[in-house]
C-alpha positions in Angstrom: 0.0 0.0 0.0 2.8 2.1 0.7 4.1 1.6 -2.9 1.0 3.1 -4.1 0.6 6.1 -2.3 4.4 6.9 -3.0 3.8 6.5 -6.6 0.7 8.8 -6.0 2.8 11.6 -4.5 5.6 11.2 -6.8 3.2 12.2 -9.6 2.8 15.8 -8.3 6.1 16.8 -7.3 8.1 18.7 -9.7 9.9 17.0 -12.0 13.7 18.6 -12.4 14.4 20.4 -15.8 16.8 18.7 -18.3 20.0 20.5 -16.5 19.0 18.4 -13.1 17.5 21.9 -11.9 14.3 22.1 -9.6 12.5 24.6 -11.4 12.4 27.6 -9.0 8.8 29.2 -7.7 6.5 31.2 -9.2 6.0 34.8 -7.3 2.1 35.6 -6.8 3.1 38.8 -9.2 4.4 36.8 -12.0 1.4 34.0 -11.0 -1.1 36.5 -11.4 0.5 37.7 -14.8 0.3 34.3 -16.2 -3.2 33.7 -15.2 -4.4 36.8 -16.7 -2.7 36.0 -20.2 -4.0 33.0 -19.7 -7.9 34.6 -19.1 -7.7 36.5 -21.8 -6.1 34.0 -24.4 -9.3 32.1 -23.4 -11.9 35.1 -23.7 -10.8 35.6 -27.1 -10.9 31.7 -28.0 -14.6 31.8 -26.7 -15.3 34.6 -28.8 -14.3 32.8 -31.4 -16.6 30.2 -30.9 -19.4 32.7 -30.5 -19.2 33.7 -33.7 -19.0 30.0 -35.4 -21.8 28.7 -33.4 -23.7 32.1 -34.4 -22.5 31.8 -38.0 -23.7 27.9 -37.9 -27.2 28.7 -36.6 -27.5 31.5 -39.3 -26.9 29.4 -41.9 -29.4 26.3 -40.5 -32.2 29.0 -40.0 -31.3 30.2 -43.6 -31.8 26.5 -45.0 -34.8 25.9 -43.4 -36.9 28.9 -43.7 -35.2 28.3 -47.7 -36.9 24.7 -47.6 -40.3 26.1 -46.2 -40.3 28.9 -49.0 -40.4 26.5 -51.4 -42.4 24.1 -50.4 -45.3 27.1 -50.7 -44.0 27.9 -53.7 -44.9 24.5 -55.1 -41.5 24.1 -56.5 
């Protein structure tokens, strides 16, 4: 059991850079910073799917009310 729960822990420790280097921590400036960056890559990606999903129900509500128009039409 012990095995396991090592294993367990081992999985979120930092893993040392290629130079054998623990990677040093983060300051709650340079934290921030990154999580910002990272908010607002993430805003704009969601805009971006905004406007697909808009653009894809645009174009279904065009083919249907298409469809309904000409099935009055007769044609």
């Amino acid at each position: 059991m012990s095995d396991q729960l090592e294993r367990a822990i081992s999985r979120f420790r930092r893993q040392p850079e290629r130079n054998g280097d623990m990677p040093s921590r983060v300051t709650a400036a340079a934290f921030r910073a990154a999580v910002e960056v990272r908010l607002s890559n993430l805003e704009r990606e969601l805009g971006e799917v905004k406007g697909r999903v808009n653009g894809l129900i645009f174009v279904v509500l065009g083919a249907v009310i298409t469809q309904v128009v000409l099935r009055l039409a007769g044609v």
